[in-house]
DRENRO-188559 format. One line per field, with one value per atom (N, C-alpha, C, O): residue in one letter; y, x, z; residue number from 0. Coordinates in Angstrom, 3 decimals. Atoms other than C-alpha are relative to their C-alpha. Layout:
# residues N
r <- c(A, ...)
yy <- c(Y, ...)
xx <- c(X, ...)
zz <- c(Z, ...)
k <- c(NUM, ...)
//
This chain:
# residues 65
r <- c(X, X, X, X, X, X, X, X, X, X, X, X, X, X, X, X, X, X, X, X, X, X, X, X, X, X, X, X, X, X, X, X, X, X, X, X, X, X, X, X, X, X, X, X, X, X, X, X, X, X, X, X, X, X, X, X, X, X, X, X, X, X, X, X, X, X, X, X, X, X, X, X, X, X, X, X, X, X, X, X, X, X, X, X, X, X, X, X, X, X, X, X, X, X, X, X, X, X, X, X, X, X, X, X, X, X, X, X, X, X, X, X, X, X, X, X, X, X, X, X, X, X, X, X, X, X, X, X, X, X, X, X, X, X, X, X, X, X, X, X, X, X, X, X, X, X, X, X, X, X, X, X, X, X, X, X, X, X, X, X, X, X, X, X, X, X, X, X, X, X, X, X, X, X, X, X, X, X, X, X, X, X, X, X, X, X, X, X, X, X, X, X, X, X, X, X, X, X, X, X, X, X, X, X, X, X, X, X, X, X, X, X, X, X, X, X, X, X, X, X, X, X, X, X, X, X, X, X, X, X, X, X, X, X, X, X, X, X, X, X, X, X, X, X, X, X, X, X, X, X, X, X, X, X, X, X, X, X, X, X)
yy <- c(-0.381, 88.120, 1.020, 0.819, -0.816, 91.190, -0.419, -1.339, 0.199, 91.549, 1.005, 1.439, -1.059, 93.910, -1.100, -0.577, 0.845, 90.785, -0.667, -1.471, 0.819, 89.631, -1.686, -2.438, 1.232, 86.294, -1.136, -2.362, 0.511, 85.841, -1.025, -2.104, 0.227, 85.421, -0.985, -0.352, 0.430, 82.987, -0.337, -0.155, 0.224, 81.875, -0.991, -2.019, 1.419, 79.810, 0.944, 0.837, -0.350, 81.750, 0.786, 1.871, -0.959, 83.111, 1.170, 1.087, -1.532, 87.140, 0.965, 0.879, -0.950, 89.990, 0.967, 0.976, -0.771, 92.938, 1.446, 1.234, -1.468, 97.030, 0.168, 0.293, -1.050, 98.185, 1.250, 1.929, -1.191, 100.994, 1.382, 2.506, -0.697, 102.826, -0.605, 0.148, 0.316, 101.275, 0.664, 0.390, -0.061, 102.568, 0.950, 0.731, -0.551, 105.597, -0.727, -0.387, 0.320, 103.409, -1.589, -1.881, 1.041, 100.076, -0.955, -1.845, 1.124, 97.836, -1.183, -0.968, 0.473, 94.610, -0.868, -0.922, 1.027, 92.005, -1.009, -0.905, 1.002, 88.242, -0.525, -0.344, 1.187, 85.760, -0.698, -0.717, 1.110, 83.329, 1.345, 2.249, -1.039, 85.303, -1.043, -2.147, 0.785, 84.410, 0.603, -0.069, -0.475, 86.475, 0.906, 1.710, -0.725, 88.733, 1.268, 1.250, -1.352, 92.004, 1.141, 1.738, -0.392, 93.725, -0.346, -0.893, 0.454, 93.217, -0.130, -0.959, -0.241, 94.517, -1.117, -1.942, 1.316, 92.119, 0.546, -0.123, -0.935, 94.727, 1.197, 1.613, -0.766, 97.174, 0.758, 0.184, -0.507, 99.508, -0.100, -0.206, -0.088, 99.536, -1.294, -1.309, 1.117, 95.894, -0.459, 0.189, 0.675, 93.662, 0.017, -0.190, -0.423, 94.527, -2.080, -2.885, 0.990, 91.149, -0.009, 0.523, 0.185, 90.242, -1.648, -2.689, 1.290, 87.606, -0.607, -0.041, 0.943, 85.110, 0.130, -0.526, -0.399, 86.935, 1.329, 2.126, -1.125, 89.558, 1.169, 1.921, -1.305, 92.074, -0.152, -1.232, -0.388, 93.779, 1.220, 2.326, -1.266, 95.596, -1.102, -2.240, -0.227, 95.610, -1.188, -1.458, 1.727, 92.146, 1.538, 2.628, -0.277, 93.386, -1.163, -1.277, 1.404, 89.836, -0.856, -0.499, 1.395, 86.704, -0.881, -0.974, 0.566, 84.493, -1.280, -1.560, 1.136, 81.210, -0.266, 0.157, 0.226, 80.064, -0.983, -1.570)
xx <- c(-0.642, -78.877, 1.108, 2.071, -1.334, -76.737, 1.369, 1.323, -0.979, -73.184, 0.362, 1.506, -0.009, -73.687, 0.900, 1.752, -0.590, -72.496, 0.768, 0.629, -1.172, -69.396, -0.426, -0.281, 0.187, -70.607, -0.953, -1.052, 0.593, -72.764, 1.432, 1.354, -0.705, -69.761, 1.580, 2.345, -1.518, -66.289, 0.283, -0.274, -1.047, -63.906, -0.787, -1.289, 0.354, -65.096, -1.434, -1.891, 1.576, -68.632, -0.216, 0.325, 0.459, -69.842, -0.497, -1.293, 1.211, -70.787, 0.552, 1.673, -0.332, -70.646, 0.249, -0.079, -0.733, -68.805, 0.197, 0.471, 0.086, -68.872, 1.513, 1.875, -1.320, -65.035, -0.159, -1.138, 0.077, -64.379, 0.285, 0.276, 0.051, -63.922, -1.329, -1.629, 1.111, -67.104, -1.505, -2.701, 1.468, -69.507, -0.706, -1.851, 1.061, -71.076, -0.632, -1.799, 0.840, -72.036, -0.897, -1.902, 0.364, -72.761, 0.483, -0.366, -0.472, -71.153, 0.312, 0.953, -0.568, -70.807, 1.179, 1.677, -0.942, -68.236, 0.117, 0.532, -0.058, -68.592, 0.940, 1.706, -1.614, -65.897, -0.592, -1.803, -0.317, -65.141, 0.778, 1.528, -1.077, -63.957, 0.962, 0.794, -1.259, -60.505, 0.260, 1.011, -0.366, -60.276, -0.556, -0.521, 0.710, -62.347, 0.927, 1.695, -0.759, -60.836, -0.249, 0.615, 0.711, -63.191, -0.244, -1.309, -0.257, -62.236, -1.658, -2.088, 1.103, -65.608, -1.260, -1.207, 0.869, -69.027, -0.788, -1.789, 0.864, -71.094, 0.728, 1.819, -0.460, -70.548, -1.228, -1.701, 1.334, -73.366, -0.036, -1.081, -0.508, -71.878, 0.203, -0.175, -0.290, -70.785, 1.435, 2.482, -1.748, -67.798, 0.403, -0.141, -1.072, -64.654, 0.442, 0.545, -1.071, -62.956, 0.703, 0.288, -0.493, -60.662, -0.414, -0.416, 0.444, -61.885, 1.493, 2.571, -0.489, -60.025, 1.213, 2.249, -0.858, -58.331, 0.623, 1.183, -0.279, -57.530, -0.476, -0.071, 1.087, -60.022, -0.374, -0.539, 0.193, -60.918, -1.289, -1.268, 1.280, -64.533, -0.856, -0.581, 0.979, -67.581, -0.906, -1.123, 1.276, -70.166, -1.204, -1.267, 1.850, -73.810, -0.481, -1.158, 1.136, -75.223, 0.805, 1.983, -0.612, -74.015, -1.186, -2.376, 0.740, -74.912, -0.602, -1.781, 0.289, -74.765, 0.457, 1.583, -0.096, -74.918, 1.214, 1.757)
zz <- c(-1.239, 125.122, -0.303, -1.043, 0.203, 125.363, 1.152, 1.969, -0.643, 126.937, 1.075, 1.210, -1.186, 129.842, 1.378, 2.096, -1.176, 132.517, -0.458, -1.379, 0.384, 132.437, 0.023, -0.940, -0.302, 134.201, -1.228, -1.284, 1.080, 130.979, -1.302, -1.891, 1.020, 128.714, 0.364, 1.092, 0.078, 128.693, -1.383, -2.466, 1.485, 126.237, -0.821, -0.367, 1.177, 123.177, -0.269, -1.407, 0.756, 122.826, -1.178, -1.391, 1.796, 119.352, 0.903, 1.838, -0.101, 119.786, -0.753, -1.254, 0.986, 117.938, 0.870, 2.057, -1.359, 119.300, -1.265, -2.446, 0.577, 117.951, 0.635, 1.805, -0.462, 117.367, 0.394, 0.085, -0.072, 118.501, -0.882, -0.379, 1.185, 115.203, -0.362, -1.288, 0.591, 114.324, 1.349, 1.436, -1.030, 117.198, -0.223, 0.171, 0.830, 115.436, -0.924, -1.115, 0.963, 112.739, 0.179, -0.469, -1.350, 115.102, -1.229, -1.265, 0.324, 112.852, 0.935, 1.964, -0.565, 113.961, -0.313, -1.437, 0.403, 114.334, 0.740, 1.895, -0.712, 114.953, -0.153, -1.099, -0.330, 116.037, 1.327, 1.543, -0.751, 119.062, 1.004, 0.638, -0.554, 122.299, 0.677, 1.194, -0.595, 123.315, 1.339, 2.046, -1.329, 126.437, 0.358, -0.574, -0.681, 128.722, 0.547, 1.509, -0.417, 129.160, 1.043, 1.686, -0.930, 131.172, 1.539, 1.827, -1.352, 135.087, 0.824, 1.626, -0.984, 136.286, -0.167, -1.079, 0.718, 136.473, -0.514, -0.258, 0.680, 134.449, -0.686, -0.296, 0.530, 132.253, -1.123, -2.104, 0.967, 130.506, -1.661, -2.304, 1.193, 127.215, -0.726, -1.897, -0.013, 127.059, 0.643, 0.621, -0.075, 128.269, -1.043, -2.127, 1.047, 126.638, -0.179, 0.747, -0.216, 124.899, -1.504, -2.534, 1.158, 122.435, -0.475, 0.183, 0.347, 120.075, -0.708, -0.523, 0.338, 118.396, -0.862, -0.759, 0.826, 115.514, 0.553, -0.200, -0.328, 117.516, 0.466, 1.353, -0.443, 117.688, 0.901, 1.468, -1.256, 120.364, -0.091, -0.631, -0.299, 121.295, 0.905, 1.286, -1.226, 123.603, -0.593, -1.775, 0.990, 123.033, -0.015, 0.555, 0.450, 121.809, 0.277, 1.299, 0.314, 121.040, 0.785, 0.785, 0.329, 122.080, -0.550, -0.252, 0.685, 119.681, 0.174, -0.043, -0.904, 121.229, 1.450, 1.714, -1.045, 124.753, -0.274, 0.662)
k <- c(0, 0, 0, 0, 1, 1, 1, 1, 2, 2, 2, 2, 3, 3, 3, 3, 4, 4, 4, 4, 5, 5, 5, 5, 6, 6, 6, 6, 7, 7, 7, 7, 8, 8, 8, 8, 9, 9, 9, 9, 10, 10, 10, 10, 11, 11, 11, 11, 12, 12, 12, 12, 13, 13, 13, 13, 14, 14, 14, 14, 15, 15, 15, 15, 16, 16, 16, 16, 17, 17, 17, 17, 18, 18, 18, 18, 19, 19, 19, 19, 20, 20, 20, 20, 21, 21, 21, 21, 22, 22, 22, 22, 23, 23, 23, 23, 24, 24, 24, 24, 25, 25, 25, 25, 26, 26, 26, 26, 27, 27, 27, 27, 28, 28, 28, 28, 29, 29, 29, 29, 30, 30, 30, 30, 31, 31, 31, 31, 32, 32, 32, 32, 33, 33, 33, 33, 34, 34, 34, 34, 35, 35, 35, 35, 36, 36, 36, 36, 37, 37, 37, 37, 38, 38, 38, 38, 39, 39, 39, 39, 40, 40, 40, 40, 41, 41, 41, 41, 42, 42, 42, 42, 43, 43, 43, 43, 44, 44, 44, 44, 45, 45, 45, 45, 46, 46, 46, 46, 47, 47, 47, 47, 48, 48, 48, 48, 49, 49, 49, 49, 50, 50, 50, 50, 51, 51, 51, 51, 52, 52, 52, 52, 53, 53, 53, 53, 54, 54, 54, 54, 55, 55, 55, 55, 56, 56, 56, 56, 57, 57, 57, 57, 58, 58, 58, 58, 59, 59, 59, 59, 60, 60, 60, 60, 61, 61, 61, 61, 62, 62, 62, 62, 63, 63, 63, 63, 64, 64, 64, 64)
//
């Protein structure tokens, strides 16, 4: 499942998320999101959140429901 709908994603879910220094090379990065940043309920690119340690980028995956 990607992260295009916000309504897909809240706090506590595993996903991996492309910084934004990392999005030419699509690195990813998993964690736990701590907060939904992204106001809107879609977003082509992905919802913006910051995970757990801090980081902040767009979901790709979520990993678990």
């Amino acid at each position: 499942m990607d992260g295009r709908k916000r309504a897909d994603l809240r706090p506590g879910l595993r996903v991996r998320v492309v910084q934004k220094q990392d999005q030419l090379s699509g690195k990813l990065t998993e964690g736990i999101v701590l907060k939904i940043l992204t106001n809107s309920s879609t977003h082509p690119h992905g919802i913006k959140v910051m995970l757990g340690d801090g980081t902040v980028g767009r979901v790709k995956e979520i990993v678990d429901k």
